[in-house]
N, C-alpha and C positions, 0 to 999 in steps of 0.2 A: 281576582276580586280582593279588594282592601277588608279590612279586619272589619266588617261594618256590620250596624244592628242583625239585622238576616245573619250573615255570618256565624256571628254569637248565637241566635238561636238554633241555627243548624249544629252546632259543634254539642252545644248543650244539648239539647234533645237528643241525638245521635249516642252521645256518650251515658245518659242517663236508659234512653230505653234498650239500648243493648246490656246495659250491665240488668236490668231487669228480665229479660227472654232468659237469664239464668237463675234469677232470684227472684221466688215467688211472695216472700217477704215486699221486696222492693215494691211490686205488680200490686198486691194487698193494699199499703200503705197508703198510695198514690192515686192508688186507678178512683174514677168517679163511680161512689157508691150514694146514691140518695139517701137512705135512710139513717149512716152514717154522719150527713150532714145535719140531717131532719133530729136524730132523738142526741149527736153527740158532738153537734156544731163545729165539724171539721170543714169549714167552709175551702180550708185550702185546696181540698180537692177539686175543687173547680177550675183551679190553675196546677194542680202538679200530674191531673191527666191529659195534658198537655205534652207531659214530658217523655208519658209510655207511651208503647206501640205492640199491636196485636204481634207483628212478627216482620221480617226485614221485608216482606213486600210492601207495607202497610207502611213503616216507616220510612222506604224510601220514594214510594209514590208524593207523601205529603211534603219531604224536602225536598226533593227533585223542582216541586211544584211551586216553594215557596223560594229556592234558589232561583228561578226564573223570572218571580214576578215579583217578588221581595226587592230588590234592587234599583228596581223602576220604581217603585212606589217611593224606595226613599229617597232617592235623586228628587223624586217632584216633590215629597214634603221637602225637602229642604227650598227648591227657587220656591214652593207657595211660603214658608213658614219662617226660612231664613235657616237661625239659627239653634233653633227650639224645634226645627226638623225631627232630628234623632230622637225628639222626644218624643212627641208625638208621635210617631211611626209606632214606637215602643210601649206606649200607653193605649193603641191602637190594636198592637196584638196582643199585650197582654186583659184587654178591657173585654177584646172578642171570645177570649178563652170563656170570661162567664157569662156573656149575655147570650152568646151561644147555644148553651146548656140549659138555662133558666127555662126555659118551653119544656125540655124533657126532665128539668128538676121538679117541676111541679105537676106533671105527669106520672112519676115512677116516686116520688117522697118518703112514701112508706112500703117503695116495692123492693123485697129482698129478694125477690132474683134477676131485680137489674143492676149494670156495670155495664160503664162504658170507656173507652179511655184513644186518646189520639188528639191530635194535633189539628186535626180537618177541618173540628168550627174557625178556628183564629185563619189557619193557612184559606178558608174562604173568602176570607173578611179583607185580608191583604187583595187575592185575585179580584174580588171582587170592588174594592177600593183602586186598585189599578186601570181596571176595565172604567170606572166612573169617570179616571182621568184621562184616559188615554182610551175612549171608545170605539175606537178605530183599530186597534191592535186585534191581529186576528191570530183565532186560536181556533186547535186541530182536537178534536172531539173521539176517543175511542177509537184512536189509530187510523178512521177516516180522513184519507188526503185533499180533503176540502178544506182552506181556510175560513172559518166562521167567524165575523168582526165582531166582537165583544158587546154589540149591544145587541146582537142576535142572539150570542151565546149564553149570555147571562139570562135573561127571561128564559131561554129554554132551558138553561141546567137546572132554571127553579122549580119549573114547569114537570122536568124528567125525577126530580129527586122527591118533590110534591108524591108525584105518583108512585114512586118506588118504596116514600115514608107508610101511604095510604095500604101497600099490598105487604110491607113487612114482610118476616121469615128470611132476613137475610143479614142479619146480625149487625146492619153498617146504620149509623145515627146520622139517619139523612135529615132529620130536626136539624142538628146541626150546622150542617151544609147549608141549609135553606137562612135560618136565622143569623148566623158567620157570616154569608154574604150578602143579605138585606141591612147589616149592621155594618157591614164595609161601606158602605154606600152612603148610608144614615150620617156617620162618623165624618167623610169628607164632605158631606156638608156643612153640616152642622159647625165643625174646627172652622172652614172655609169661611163661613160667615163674620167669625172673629178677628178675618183679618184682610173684610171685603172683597172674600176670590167667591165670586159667583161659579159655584159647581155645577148647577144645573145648566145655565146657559151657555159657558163652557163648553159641557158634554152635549149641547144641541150643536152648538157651533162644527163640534168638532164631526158630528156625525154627519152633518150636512156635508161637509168640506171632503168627507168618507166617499160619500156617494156620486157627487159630483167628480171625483176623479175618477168612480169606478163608471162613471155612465146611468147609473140607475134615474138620476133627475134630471 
């Protein structure tokens, strides 16, 4: 792979939350504290927990995830967008990082013993903005060897993480996950419209043309 947007934020994140799993300074600094925002408007936390990671599993599940789907996505911003591609891509994950979070900032605002910190809203927002363009692209779910085509997958990962947000006790900001990829989605629309690429019927198109080779219609 060429040195491309994904790239750069793999490398970054990679090298910023590893030097933090040793420095608890680092982890403090960065990691997403609400009330921090709320009474001392360090608003940048919003994007620089982004940059940490709870520990090398947690970090490399969300690159692993975004090296896969990160790539696709900017290939197609670039034929939808042209030249302003790379920008957009990158305005795209970086914009994810806080709209992301905004559900569980004004949830936990004044709560001191919340923190959260990971990559997982934005790397949603990418997968899930891929799956918008490419709804046919099927993806393998918890090591289950069924491929699931992306517009099955995507309603149910919201569907699974919904219910996982609702039963809590398990320390993961499924808020995140859910609103990361409701806003991947939102985003290629919406850009899409500025430069007359119909996303929704697109993704109709595309689903139908899904199923007709598979037999279902």
């Amino acid at each position: 792979m060429q040195l491309s947007i994904t790239l750069i934020i793999i490398i970054a994140t990679t090298l910023v939350s590893i030097g933090g799993f040793s420095n608890q300074k680092v982890m403090s600094d960065l990691i997403f504290y609400p009330p921090a925002i709320t009474q001392q408007k360090q608003w940048y936390r919003f994007f620089t927990c982004g940059l940490i990671h709870a520990d090398f599993g947690h970090l490399l599940f969300n690159m692993l995830s975004l090296y896969f789907f990160g790539p696709e996505v900017e290939k197609a911003f670039k034929e939808i967008f042209g030249e302003m591609g790379n920008w957009i891509y990158l305005l795209l994950y970086v914009s994810s990082l806080i709209v992301s979070l905004l559900p569980t900032y004004f949830k936990n605002k004044n709560n001191s013993q919340y923190r959260s910190l990971g990559a997982s809203g934005a790397v949603s927002a990418v997968i899930f903005a891929g799956l918008m363009l490419a709804p046919g692209t099927e993806v393998y779910i918890f090591f289950i060897p069924i491929p699931i085509p992306g517009f099955i997958f995507a309603p149910l990962y919201v569907l699974i993480s919904a219910l996982l947000d609702r039963r809590g006790g398990d320390n993961i900001n499924h808020s995140a996950h859910i609103w990361g990829g409701l806003y991947g989605i939102l985003f290629v629309i919406i850009a899409g419209y500025f430069v007359q690429y119909d996303a929704i019927n697109e993704a109709i198109d595309r689903i139908k043309m899904y199923m007709q080779v598979k037999g279902w219609i």
